[in-house]
C-alpha positions in Angstrom: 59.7 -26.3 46.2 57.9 -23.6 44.5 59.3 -20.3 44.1 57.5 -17.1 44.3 57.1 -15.0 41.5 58.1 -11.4 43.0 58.2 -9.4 39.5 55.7 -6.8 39.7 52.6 -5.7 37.5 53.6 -2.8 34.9 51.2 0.1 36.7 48.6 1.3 35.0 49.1 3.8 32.2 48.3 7.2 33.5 45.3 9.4 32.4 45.9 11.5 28.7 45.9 14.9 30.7 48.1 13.6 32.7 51.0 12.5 30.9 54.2 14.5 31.6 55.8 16.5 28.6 59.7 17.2 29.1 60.6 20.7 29.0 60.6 22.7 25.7 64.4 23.5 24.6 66.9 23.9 21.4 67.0 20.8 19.3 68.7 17.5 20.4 69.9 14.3 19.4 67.7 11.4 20.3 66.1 8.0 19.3 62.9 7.3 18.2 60.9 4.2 20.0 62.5 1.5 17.9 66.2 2.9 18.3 66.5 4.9 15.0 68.4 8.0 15.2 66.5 11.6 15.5 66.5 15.1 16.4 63.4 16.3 18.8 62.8 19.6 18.5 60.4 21.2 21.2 59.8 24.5 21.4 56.9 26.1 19.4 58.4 28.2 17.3 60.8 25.2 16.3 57.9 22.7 16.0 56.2 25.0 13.7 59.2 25.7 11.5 59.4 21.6 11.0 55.9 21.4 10.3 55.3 24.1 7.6 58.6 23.9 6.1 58.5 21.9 2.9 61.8 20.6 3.3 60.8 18.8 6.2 58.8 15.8 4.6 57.0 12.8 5.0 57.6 10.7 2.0 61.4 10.4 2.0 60.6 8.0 5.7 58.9 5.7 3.4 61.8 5.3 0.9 62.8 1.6 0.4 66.3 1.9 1.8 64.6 4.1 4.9 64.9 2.4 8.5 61.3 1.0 9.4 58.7 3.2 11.6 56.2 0.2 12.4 56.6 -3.6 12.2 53.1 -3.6 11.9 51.6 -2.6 7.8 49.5 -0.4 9.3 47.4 2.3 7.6 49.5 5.3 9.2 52.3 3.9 7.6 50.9 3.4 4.1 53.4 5.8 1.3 49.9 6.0 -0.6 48.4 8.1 2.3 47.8 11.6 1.7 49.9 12.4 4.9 52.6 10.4 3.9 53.3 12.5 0.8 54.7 15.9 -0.2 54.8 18.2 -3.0 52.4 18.0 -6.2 51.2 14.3 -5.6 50.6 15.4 -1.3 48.7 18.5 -3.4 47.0 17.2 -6.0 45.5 14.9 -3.1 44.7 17.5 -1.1 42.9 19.5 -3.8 40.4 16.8 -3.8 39.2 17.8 -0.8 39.3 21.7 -0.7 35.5 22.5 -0.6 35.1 20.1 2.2 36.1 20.2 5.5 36.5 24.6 5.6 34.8 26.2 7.8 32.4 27.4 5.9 31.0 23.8 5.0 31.2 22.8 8.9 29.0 25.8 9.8 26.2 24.4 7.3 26.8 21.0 8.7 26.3 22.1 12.7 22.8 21.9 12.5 22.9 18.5 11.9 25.4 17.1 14.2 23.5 18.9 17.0 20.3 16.8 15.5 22.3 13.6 16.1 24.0 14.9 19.6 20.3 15.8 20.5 18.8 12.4 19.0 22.1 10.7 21.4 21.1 12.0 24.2 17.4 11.5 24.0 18.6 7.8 23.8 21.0 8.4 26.9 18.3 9.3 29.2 16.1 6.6 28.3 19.3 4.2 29.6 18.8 2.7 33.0 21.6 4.1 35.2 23.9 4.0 35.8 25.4 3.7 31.9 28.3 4.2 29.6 28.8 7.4 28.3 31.4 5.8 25.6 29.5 3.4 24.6 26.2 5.7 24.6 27.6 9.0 23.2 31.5 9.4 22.7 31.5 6.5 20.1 28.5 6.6 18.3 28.4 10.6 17.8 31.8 10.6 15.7 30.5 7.5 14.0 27.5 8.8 12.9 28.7 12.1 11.7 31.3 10.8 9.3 28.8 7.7 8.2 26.5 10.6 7.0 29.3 12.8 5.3 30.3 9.6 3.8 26.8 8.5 2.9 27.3 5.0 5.0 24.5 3.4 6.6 24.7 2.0 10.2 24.9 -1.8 9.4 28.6 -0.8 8.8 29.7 0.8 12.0 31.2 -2.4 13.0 33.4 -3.0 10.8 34.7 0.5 10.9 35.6 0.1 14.1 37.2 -3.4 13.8 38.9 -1.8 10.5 40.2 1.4 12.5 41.6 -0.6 15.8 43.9 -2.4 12.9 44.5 0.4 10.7 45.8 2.5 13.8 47.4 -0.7 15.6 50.3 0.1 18.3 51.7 -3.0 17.3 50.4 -5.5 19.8 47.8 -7.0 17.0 49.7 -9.8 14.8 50.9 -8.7 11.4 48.7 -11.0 10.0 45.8 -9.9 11.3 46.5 -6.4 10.3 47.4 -7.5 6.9 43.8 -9.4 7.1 42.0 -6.3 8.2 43.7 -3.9 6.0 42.8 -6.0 2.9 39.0 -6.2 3.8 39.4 -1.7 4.6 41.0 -1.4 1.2 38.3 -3.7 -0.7 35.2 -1.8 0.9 36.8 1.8 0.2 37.4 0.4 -3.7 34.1 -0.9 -4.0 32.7 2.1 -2.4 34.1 4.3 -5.0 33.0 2.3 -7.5 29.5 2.5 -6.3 29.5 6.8 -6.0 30.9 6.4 -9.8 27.7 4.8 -11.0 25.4 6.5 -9.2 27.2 9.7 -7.3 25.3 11.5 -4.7 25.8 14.5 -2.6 27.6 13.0 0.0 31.6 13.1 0.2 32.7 10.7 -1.2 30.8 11.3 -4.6 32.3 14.4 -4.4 35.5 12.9 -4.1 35.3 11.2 -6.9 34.5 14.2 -8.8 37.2 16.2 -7.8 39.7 13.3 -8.8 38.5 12.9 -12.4 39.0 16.7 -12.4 42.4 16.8 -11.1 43.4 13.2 -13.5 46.2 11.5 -12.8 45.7 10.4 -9.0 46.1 6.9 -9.2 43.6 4.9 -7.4 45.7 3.4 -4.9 45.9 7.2 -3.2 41.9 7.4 -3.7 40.9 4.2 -2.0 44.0 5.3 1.3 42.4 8.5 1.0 38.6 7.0 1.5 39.7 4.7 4.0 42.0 7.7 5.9 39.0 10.2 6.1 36.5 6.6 7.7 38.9 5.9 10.5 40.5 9.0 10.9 37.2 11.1 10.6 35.9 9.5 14.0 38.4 7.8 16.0 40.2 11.0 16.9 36.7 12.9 17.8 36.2 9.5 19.7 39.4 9.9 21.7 38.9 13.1 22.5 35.6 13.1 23.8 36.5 10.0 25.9 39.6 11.7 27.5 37.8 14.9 27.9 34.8 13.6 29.7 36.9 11.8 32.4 39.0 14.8 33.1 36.1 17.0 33.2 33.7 14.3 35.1 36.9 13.2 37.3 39.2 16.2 37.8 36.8 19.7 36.7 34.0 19.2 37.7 33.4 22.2 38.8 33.5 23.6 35.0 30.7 21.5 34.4 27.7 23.8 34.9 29.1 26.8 33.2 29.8 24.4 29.8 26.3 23.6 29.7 24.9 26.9 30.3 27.4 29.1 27.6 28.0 27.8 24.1 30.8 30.2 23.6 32.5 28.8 27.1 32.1 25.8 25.6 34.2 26.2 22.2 36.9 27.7 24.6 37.1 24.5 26.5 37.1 22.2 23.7 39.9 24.3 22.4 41.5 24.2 25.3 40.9 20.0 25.7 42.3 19.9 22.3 45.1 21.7 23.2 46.5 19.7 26.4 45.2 16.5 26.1 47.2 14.1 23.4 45.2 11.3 21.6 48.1 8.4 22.3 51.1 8.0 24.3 53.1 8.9 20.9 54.7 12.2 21.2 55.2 13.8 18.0 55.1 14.0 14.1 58.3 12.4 12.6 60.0 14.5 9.2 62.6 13.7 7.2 64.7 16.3 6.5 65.8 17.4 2.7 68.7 19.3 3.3 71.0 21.0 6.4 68.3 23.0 8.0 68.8 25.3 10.8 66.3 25.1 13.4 66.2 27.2 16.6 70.0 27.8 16.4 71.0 24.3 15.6 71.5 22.8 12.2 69.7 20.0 11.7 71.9 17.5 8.6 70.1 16.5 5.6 68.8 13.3 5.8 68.0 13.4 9.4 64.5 12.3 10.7 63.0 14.5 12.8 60.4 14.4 15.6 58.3 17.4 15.9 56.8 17.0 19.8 53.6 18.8 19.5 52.8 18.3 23.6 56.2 20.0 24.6 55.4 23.0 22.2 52.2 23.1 23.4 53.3 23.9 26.6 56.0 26.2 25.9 56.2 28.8 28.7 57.4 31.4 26.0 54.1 31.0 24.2 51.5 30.0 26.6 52.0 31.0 30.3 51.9 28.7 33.1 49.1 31.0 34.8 47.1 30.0 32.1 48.0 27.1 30.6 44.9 24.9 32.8 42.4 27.6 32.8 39.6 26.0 30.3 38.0 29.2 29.7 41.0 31.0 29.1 41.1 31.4 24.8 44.4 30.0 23.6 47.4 32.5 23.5 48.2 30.8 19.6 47.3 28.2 17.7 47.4 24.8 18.9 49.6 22.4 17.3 47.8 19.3 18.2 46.4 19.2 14.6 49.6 20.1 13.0 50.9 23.1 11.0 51.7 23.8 7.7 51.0 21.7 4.3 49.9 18.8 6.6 47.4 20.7 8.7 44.7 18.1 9.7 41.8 18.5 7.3 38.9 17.2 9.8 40.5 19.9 12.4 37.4 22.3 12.0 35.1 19.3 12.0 36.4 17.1 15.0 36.5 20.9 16.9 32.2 21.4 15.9 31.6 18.0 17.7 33.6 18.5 20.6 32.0 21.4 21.5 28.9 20.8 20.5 29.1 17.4 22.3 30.7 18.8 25.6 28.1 21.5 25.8 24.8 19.9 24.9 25.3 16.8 27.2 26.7 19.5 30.3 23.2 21.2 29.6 21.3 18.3 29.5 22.6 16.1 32.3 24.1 19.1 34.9 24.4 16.8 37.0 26.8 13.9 35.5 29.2 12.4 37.4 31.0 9.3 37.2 29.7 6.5 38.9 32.9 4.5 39.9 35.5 7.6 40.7 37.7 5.6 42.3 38.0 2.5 40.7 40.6 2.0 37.7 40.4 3.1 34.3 39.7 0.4 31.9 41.8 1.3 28.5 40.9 1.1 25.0 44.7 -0.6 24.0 45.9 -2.0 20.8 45.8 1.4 18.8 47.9 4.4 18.9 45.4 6.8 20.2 43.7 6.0 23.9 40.7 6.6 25.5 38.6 5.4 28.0 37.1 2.1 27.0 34.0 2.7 29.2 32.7 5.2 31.6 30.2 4.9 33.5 27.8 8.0 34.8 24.7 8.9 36.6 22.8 11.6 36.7 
């Protein structure tokens, strides 16, 4: 006799903007995914106190006698990442960097990245429909921005994203094959360097290297995690975002569609706004260690303690940003989000990832007023296996 199998399907994961946040509050005891003991800490005031206060760091969670954060050797998790570091070496790293990635140097750079939106969309149209607006736009715009910061030519798009799916893995790929992946990342990003030291150009990383033989001392370990951060991290965020966004506003907003084409300056406020409420990945905050007995919104927090900073809690905090608001995507933002951090960590890309959202958003709304999603009803197909997720296709008609 055969017995039925009554367990039932885990439902499907619900869209990023919709993802419920638990209530902002004082600081609590908890436990982070894999059991270790934490304090969350959820209000905004609180989250950015965590994030810009030095004592709060990052290295001490990769200390050899610290409690693991991943199974997986992933690149998040790598001490030699300039986000995993603090102080002079977190500094030093950083400094590298500091004429790229301002605002200043995005602003010369728009023109550009609205030649390669424009050149996307040109190949869009030419698409039978109807097609997939990941596939045609959300990835390769990202893809081909940081390729030409990078100086990278397109025979290696591939392998950046095989390489980024592994370097961001939520643990469902083998060890192995992470190890595999991350070995092949670290060899291109060495010989890569190599290459801008014998004949530098003017793309980043030549400048890069420059900076580091200025600074001395960074060992070359940091400068290959750094190349390889700025690859995967420089588009598969923008990716994300643009995926999620586009099936909230294709799905859910539609109705802010027209006026995102037709005003550039609406535009910036939505991707702002975008930024703002809808997370990359199911993961809910930035983890700390802290140095010493901090107080933090009335509680002390014991030295030692790791600490998770929940960015999507803050960023609803009623105190801050009110609930008549908080939805309206033309409304500016009431403070600064906190979706690319605060303080010494601040994400570097932050200004660039924002130029292509908007940019993106608004040129395709003014091109194709009338997109809309050709399957609304049927169920989201997910890009898994990483920590961010996104849409793995959508497909539209216009």
């Amino acid at each position: 006799m055969t017995s039925l199998d009554l367990t039932e399907p885990a439902p499907p994961p619900e869209p990023m903007h919709r993802l419920r946040h638990e209530e902002s509050g004082p600081p609590y005891r908890t436990e982070l995914p894999g059991g270790t003991p934490a304090w969350r800490v959820s209000r905004y005031a609180d989250v950015r106190q965590v994030l810009s206060d030095p004592r709060f760091g990052r290295a001490q969670l990769y200390a050899p006698d610290a409690p693991a954060l991943s199974d997986v050797p992933d690149l998040v998790n790598d001490p030699d990442l300039m986000f995993n570091q603090d102080g002079p070496d977190h500094l030093r790293l950083r400094r590298t960097l500091r004429r790229a990635f301002t605002p200043r140097a995005v602003a010369r750079w728009r023109p550009w990245i609205a030649a390669i939106v424009e050149e996307l969309l040109d190949r869009l149209e030419a698409r039978p429909q109807p097609t997939d607006v990941v596939a045609e736009f959300a990835l390769p715009l990202p893809v081909a921005v940081i390729s030409r910061l990078m100086g990278l030519d397109e025979s290696a798009w591939d392998r950046l994203r095989h390489w980024s799916e592994h370097a961001f893995s939520d643990g469902t790929h083998e060890s192995e094959q992470v190890a595999a992946a991350r070995e092949e990342f670290s060899a291109f990003g060495a010989e890569l360097l190599r290459e801008r030291r014998r004949a530098p150009g003017e793309d980043l990383v030549s400048g890069l290297v420059a900076a580091a033989d200025e600074e001395e001392g960074v060992p070359e370990a940091r400068l290959v995690s750094l190349v390889c951060g700025l690859i995967v991290g420089g588009h598969d965020s923008t990716m994300t975002m643009l995926g999620n966004a586009l099936l909230y506003l294709l799905g859910e907003r539609r109705d802010s569609w027209h006026r995102l084409g037709a005003d550039e300056e609406a535009a910036e406020r939505v991707a702002d706004r975008l930024v703002h409420l809808v997370p990359l990945g199911d993961d809910r905050g930035s983890t700390r260690h802290a140095a010493t007995d901090i107080e933090v919104g009335g509680v002390t927090i014991p030295a030692g303690a790791i600490v998770l900073a929940d960015c999507g809690a803050a960023n609803r905090d009623p105190e801050v940003f009110p609930a008549a608001t908080l939805h309206d995507l033309f409304a500016p933002l009431e403070a600064p989000t906190l979706s690319f951090g605060a303080g010494p960590h601040y994400c570097l890309g932050a200004w660039l990832a924002r130029a292509e959202l908007q940019l993106g958003l608004h040129r395709l709304a003014a091109r194709f007023p009338d997109l809309r999603l050709a399957d609304p009803t049927d169920p989201v197909v997910w890009r898994t296996g990483t920590t961010s997720r996104s849409p793995r296709r959508l497909r539209v008609v216009w």
